[in-house]
C-alpha positions as protocol buffer text, in pm:
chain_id: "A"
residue {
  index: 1
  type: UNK
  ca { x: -7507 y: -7545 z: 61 }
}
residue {
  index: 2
  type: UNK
  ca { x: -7233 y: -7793 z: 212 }
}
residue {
  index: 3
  type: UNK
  ca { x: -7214 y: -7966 z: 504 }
}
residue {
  index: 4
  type: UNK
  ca { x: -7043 y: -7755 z: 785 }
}
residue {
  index: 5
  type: UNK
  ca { x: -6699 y: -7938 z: 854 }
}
residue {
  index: 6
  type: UNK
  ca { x: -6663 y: -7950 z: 1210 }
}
residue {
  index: 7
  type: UNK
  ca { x: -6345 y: -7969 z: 1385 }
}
residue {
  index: 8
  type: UNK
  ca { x: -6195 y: -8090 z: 1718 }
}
residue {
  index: 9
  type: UNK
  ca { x: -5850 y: -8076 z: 1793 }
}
residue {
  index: 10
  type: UNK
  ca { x: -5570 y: -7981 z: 2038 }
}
residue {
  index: 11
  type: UNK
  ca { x: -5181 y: -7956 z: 1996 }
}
residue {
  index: 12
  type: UNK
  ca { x: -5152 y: -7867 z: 2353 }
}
residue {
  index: 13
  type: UNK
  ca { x: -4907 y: -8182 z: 2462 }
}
residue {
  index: 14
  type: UNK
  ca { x: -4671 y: -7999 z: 2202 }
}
residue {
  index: 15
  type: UNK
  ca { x: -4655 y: -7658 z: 2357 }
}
residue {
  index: 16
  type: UNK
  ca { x: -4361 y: -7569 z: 2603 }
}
residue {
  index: 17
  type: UNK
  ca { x: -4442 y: -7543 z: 3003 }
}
residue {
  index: 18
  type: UNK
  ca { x: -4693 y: -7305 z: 3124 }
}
residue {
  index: 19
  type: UNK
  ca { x: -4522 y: -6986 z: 3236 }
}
residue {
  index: 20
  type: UNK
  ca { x: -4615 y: -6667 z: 3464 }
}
residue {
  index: 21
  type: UNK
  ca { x: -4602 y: -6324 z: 3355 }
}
residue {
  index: 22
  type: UNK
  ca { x: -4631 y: -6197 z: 3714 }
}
residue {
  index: 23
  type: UNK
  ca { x: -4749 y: -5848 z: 3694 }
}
residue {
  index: 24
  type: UNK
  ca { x: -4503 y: -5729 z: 3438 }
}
residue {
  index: 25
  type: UNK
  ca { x: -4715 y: -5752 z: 3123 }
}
residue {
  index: 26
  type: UNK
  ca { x: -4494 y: -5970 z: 2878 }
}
residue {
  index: 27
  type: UNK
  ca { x: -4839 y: -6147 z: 2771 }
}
residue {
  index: 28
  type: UNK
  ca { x: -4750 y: -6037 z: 2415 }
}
residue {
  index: 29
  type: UNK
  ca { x: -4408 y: -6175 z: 2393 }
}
residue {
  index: 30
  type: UNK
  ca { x: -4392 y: -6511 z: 2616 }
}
residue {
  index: 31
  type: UNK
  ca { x: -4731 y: -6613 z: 2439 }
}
residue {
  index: 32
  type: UNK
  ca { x: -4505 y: -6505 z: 2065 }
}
residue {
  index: 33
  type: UNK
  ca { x: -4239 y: -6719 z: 2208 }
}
residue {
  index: 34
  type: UNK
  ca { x: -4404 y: -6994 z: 2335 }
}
residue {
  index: 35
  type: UNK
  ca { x: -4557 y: -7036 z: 1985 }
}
residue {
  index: 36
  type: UNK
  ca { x: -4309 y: -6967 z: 1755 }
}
residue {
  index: 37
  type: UNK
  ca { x: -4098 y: -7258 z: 2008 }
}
residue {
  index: 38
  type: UNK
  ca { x: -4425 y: -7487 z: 1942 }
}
residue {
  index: 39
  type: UNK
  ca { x: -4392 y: -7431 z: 1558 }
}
residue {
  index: 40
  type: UNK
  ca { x: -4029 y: -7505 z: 1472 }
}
residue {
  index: 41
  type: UNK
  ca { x: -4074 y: -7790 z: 1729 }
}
residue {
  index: 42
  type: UNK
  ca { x: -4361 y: -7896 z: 1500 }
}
residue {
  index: 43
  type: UNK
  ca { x: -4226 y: -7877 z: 1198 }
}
residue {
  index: 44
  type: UNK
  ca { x: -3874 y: -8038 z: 1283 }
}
residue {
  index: 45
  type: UNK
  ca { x: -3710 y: -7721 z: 1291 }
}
residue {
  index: 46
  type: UNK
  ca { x: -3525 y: -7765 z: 1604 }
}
residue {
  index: 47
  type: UNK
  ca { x: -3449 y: -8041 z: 1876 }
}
residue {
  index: 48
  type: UNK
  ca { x: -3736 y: -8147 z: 2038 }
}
residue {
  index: 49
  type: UNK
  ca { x: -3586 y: -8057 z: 2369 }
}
residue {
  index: 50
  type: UNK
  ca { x: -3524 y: -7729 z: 2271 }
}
residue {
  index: 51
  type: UNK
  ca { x: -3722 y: -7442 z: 2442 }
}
residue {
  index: 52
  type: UNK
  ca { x: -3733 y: -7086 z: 2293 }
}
residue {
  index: 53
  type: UNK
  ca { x: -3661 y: -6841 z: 2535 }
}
residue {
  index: 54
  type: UNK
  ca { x: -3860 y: -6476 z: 2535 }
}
residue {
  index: 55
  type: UNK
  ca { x: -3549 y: -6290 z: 2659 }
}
residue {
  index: 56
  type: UNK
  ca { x: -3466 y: -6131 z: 2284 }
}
residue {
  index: 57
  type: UNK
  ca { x: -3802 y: -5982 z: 2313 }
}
residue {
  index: 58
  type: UNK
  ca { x: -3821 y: -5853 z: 2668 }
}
residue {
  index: 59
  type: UNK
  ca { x: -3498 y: -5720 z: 2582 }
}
residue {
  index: 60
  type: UNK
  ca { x: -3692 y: -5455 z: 2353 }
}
residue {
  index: 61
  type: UNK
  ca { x: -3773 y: -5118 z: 2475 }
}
residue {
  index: 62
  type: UNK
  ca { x: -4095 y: -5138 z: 2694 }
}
residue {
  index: 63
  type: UNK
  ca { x: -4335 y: -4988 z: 2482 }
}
residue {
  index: 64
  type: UNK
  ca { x: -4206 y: -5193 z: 2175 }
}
residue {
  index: 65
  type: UNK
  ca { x: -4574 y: -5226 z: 1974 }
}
residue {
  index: 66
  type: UNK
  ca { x: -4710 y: -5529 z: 1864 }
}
residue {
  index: 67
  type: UNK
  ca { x: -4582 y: -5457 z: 1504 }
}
residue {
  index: 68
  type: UNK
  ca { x: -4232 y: -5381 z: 1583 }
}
residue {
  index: 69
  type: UNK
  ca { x: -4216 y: -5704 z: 1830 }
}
residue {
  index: 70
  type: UNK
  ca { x: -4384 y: -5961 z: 1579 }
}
residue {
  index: 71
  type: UNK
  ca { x: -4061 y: -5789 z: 1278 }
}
residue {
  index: 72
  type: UNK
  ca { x: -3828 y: -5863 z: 1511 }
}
residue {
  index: 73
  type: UNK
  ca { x: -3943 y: -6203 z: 1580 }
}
residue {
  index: 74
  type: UNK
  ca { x: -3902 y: -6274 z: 1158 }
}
residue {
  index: 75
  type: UNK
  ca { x: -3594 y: -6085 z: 1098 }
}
residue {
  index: 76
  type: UNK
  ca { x: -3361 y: -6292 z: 997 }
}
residue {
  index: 77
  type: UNK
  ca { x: -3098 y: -6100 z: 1124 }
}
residue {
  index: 78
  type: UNK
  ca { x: -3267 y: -6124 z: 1460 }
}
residue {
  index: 79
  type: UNK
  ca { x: -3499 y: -6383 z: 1593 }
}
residue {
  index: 80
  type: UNK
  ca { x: -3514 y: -6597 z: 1886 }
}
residue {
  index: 81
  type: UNK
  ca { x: -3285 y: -6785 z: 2083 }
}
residue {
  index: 82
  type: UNK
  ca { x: -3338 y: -7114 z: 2305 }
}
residue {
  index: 83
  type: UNK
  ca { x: -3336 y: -7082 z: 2694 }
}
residue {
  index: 84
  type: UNK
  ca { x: -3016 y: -7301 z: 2719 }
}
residue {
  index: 85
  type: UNK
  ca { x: -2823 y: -7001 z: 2537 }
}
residue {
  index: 86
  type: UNK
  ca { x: -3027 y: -6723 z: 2656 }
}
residue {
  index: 87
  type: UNK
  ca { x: -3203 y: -6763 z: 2969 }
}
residue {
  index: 88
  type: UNK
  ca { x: -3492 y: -6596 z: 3118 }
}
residue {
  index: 89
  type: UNK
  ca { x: -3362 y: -6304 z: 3368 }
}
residue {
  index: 90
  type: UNK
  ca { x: -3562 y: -6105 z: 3570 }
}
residue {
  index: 91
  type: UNK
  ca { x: -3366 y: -5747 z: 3684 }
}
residue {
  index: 92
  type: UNK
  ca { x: -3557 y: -5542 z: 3946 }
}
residue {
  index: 93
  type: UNK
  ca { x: -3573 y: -5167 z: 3854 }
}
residue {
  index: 94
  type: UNK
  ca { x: -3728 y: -4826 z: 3932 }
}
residue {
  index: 95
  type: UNK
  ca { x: -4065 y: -4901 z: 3751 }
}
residue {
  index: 96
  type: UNK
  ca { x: -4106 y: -5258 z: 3793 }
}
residue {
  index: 97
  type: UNK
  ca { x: -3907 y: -5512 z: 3650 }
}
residue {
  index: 98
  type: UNK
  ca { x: -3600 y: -5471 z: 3371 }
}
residue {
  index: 99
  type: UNK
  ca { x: -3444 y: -5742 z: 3144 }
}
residue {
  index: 100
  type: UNK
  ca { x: -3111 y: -5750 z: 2979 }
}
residue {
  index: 101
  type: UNK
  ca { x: -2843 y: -5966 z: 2863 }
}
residue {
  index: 102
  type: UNK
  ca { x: -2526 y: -5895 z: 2642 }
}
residue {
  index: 103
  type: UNK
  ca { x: -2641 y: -5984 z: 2263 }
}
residue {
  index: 104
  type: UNK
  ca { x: -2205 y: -5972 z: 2246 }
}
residue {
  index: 105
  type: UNK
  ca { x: -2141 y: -6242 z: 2425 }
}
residue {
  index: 106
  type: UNK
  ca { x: -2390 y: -6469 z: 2296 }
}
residue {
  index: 107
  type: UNK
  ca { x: -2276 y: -6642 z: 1945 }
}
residue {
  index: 108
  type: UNK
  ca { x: -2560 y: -6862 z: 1857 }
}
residue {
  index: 109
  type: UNK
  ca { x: -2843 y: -7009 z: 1655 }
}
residue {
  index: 110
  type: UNK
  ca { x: -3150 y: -6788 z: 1645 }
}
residue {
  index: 111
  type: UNK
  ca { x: -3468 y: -7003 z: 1549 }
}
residue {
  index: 112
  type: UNK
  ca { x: -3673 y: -6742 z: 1353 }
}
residue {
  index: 113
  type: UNK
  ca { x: -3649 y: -6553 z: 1042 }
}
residue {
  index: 114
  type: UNK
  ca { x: -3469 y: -6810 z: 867 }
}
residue {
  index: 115
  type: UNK
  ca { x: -3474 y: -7133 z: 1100 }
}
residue {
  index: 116
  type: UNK
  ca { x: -3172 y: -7215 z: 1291 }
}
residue {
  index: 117
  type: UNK
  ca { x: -3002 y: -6943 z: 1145 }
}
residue {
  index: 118
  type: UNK
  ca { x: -2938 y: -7065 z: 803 }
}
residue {
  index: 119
  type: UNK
  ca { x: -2952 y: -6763 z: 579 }
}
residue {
  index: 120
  type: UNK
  ca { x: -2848 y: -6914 z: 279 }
}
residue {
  index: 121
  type: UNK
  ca { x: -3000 y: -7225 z: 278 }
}
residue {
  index: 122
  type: UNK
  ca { x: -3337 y: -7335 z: 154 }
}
residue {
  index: 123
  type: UNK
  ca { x: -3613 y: -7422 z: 418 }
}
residue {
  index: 124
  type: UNK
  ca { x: -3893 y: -7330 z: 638 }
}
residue {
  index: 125
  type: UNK
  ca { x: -3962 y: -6950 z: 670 }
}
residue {
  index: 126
  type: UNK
  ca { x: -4210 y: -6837 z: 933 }
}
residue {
  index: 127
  type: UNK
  ca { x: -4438 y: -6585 z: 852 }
}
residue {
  index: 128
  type: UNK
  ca { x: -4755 y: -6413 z: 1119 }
}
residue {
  index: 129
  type: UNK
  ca { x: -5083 y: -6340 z: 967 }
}
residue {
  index: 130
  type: UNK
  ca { x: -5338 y: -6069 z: 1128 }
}
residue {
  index: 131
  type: UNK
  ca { x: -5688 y: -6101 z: 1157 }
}
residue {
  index: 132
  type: UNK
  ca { x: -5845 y: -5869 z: 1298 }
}
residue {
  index: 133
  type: UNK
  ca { x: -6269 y: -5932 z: 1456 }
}
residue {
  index: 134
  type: UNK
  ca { x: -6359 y: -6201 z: 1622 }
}
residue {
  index: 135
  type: UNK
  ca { x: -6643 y: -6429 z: 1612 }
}
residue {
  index: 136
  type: UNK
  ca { x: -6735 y: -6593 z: 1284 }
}
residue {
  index: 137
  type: UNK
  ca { x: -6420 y: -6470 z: 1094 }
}
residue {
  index: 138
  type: UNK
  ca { x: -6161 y: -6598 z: 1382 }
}
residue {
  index: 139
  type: UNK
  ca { x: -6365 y: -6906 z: 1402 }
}
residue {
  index: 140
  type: UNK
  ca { x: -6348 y: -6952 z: 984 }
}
residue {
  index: 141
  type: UNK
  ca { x: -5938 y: -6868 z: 1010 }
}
residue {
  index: 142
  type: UNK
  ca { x: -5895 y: -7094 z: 1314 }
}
residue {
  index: 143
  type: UNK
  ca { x: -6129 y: -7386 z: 1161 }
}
residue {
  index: 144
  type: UNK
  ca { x: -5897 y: -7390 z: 848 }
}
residue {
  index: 145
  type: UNK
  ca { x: -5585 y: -7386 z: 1059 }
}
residue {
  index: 146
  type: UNK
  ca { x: -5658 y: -7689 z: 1312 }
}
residue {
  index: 147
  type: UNK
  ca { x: -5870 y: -7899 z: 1069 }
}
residue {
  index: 148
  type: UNK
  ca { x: -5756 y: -8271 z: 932 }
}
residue {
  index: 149
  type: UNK
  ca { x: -5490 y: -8127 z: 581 }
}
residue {
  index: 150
  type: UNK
  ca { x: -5467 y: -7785 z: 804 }
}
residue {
  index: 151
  type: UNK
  ca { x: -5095 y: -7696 z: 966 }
}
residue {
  index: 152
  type: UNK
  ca { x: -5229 y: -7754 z: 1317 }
}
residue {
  index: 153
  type: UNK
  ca { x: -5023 y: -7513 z: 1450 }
}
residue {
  index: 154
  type: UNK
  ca { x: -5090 y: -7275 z: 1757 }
}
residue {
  index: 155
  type: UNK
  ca { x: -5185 y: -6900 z: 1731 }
}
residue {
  index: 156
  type: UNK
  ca { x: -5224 y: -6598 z: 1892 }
}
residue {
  index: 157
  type: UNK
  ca { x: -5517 y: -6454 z: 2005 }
}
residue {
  index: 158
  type: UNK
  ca { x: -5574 y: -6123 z: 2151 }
}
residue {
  index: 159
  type: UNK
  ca { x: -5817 y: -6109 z: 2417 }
}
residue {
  index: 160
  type: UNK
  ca { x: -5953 y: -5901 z: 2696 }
}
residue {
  index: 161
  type: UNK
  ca { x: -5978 y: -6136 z: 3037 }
}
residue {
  index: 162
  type: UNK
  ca { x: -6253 y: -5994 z: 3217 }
}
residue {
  index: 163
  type: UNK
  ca { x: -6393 y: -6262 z: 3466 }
}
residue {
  index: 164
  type: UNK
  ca { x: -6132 y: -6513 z: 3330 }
}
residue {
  index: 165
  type: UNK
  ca { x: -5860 y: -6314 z: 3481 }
}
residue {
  index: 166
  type: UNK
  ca { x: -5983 y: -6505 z: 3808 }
}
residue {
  index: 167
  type: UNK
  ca { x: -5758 y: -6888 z: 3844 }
}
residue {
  index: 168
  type: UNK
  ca { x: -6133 y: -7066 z: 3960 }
}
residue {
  index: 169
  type: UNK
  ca { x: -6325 y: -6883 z: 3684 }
}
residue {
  index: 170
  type: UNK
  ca { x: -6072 y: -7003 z: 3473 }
}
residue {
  index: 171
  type: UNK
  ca { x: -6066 y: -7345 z: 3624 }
}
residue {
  index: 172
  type: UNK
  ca { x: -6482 y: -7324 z: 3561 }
}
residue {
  index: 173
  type: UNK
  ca { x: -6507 y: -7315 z: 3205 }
}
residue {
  index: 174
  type: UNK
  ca { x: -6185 y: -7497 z: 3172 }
}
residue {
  index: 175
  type: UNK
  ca { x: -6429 y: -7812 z: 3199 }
}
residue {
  index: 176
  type: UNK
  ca { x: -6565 y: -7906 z: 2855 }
}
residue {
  index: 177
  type: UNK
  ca { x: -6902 y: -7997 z: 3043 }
}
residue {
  index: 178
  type: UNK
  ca { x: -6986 y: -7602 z: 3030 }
}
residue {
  index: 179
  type: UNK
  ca { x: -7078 y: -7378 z: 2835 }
}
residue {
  index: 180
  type: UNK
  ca { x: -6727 y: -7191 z: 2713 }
}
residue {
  index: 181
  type: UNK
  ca { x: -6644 y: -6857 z: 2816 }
}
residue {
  index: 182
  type: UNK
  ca { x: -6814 y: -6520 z: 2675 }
}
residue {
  index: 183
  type: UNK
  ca { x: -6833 y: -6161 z: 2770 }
}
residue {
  index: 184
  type: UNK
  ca { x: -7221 y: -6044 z: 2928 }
}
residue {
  index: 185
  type: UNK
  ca { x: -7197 y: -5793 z: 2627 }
}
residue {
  index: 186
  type: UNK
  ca { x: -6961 y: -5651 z: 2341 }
}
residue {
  index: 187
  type: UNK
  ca { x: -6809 y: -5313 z: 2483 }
}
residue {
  index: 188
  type: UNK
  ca { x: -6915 y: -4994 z: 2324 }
}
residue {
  index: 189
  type: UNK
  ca { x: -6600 y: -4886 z: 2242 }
}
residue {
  index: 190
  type: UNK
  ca { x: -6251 y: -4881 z: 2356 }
}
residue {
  index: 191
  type: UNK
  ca { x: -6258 y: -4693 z: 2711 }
}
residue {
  index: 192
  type: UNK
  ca { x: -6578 y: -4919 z: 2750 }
}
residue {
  index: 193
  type: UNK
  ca { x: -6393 y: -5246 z: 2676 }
}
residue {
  index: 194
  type: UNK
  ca { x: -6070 y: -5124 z: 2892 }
}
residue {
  index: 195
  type: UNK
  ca { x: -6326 y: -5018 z: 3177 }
}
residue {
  index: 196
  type: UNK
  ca { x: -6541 y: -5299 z: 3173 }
}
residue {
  index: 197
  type: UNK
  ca { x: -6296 y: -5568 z: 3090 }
}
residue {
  index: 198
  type: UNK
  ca { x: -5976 y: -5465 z: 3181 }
}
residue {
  index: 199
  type: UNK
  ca { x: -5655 y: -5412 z: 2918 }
}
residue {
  index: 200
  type: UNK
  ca { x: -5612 y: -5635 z: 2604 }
}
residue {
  index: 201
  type: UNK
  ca { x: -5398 y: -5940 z: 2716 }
}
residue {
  index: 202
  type: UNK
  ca { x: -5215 y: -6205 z: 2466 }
}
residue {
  index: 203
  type: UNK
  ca { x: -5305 y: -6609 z: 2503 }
}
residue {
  index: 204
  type: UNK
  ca { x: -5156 y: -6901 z: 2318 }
}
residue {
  index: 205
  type: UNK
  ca { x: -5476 y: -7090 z: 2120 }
}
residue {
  index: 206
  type: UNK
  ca { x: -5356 y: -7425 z: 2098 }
}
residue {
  index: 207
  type: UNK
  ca { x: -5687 y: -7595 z: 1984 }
}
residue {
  index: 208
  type: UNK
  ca { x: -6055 y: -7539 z: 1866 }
}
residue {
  index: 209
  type: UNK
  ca { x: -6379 y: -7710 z: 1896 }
}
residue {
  index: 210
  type: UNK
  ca { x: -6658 y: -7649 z: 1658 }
}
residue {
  index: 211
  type: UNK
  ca { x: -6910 y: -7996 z: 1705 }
}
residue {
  index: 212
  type: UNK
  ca { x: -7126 y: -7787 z: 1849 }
}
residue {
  index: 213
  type: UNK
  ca { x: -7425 y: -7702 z: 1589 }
}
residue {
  index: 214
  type: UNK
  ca { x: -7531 y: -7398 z: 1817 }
}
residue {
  index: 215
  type: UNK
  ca { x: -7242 y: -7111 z: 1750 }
}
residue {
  index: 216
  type: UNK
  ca { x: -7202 y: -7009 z: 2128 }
}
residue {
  index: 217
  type: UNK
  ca { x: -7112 y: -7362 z: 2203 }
}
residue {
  index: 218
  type: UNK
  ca { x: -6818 y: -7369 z: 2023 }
}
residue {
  index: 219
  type: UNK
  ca { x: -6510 y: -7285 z: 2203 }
}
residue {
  index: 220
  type: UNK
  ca { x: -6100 y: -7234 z: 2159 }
}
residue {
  index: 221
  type: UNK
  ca { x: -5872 y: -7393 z: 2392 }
}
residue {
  index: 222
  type: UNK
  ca { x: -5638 y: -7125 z: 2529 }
}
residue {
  index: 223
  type: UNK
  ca { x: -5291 y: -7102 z: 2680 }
}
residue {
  index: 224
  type: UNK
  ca { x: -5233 y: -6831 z: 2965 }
}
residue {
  index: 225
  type: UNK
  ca { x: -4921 y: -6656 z: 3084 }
}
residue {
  index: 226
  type: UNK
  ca { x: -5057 y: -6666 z: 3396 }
}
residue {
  index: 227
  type: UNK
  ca { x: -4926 y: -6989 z: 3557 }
}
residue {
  index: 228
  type: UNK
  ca { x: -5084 y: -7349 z: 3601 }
}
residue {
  index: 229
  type: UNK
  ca { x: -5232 y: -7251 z: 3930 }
}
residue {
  index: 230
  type: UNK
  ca { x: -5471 y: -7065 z: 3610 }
}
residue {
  index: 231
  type: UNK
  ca { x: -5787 y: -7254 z: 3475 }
}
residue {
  index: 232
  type: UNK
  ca { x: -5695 y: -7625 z: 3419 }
}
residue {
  index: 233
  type: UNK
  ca { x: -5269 y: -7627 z: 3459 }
}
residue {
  index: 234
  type: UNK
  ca { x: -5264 y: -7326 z: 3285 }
}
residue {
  index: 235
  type: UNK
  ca { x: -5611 y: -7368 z: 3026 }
}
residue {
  index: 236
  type: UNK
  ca { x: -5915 y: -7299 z: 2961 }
}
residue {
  index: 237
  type: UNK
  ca { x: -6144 y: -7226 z: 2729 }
}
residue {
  index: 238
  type: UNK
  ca { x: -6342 y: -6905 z: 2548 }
}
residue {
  index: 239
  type: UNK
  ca { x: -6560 y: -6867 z: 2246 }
}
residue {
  index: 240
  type: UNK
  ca { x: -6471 y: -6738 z: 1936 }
}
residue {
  index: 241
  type: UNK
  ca { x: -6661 y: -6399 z: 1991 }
}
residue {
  index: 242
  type: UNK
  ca { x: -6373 y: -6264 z: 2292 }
}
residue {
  index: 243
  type: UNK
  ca { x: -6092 y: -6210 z: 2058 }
}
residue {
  index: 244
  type: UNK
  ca { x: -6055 y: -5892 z: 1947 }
}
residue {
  index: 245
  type: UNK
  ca { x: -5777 y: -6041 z: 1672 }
}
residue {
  index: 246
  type: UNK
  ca { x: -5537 y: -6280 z: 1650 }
}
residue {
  index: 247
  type: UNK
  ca { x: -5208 y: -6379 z: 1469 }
}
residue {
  index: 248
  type: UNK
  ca { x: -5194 y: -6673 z: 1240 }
}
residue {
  index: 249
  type: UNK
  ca { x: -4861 y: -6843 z: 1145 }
}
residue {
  index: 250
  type: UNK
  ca { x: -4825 y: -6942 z: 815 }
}
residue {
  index: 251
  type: UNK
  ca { x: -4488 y: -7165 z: 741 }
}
residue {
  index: 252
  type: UNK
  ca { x: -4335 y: -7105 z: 326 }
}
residue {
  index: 253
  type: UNK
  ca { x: -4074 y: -7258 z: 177 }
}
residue {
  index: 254
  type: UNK
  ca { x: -3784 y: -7009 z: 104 }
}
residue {
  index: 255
  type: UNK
  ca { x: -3593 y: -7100 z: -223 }
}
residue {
  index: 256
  type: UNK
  ca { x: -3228 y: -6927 z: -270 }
}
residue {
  index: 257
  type: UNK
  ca { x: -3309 y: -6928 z: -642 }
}
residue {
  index: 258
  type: UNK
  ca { x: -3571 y: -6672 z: -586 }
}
residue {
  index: 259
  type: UNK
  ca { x: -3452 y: -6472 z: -316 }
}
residue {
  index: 260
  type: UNK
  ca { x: -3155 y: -6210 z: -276 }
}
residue {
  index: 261
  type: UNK
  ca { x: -2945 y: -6120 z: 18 }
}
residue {
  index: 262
  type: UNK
  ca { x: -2855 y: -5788 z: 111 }
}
């Protein structure tokens, strides 16, 4: 049998500023924007400066499902826009909190589907990968992402908080001198897990750790959406056996010799 490879690395410096979902529940699409922003930024796809705003997708009809959020985010026809064009605005409203801009009066680059907007030209072409389980399969997906030849790019994991929804838990196992965190038990099922452990809530993983030889000693390094008064700035860190799936990006290389517009 071969060696275990083990990995340790982090592309958190590259990620955009932590942000704060409040109590609206936009886990989902600021952690998809933060990370597609992190990706193109990564792969020279767009000004370094540049920050990709979540506005397109909290634009979406509330209960806009994973599926139908993570399509929009690759159509090329659609896609994401930087802050600078099309800002982050926060509308109060009967139920909470409503967000809306005027797609007419924007005229811009959008930085997904095909990047920067250039339909017809050959490039970079982001595509997201689900996995669903966690535990030895997220680790094995994760390893071959953030390991030396991988893309070492960030990904989307799909969590429920528990404990960790608390900024000094957070802050606890933020420290790499602990053990990372884990769940007392796996749920029994789903009105168990939502009982016990609260909804499922979207994080940013921006880096992995598996030196450890004993399995519940290796850990992911996650982003919140729950501001940097959360964990370390923002961090902290879970094993691979909390995620309940996550989405992988996976970068292609779109050729106009094998590909026809509508």
């Amino acid at each position: 049998m071969a060696p275990r490879r083990a990995v340790n690395f982090s592309c958190r410096a590259a990620t955009e500023q932590v942000s704060n979902q409040k109590e609206e529940g936009l886990c989902m699409k600021m952690a998809l924007a933060d990370m597609v922003g992190t990706v193109l930024r990564i792969h020279g796809s767009m000004n370094t400066k540049l920050v990709v705003s979540p506005q397109n997708l909290t634009d979406l009809p509330v209960k806009t499902d994973l599926r139908e959020t993570v399509l929009y985010c690759t159509d090329r026809e659609k896609g994401l826009e930087s802050v600078d064009v099309c800002p982050f605005i926060r509308y109060k409203r009967s139920r909470g909190i409503a967000y809306q801009t005027d797609p007419d009066e924007r005229h811009t680059v959008r930085y997904l589907g095909y990047y920067e907007g250039i339909a017809a030209a050959e490039g970079p072409n982001l595509e997201l990968v689900y996995y669903p389980g966690g535990g030895a399969e997220v680790e094995k997906r994760l390893t071959k992402m953030f390991k030396e030849g991988g893309e070492r790019l960030p990904c989307i994991g799909v969590l429920r908080l528990g404990e960790l929804v608390n900024p000094e838990i957070a802050k606890e196992f933020a420290n790499v001198g602990t053990s990372p965190f884990h769940h007392p038990r796996l749920p029994n099922n789903e009105d168990d897990a939502v009982k016990t452990y609260g909804e499922q809530h979207a994080v940013v993983i921006v880096g992995i750790d598996t030196r450890p030889t004993d399995p519940n000693e290796r850990w992911c390094e996650i982003k919140n959406t729950h501001g940097e008064k959360w964990g370390d700035g923002g961090f902290s860190r879970v094993g691979f056996d909390v995620f309940e799936y996550v989405l992988i990006p996976r970068m292609r290389v779109v050729s106009t010799r094998h590909r026809h517009d509508s």
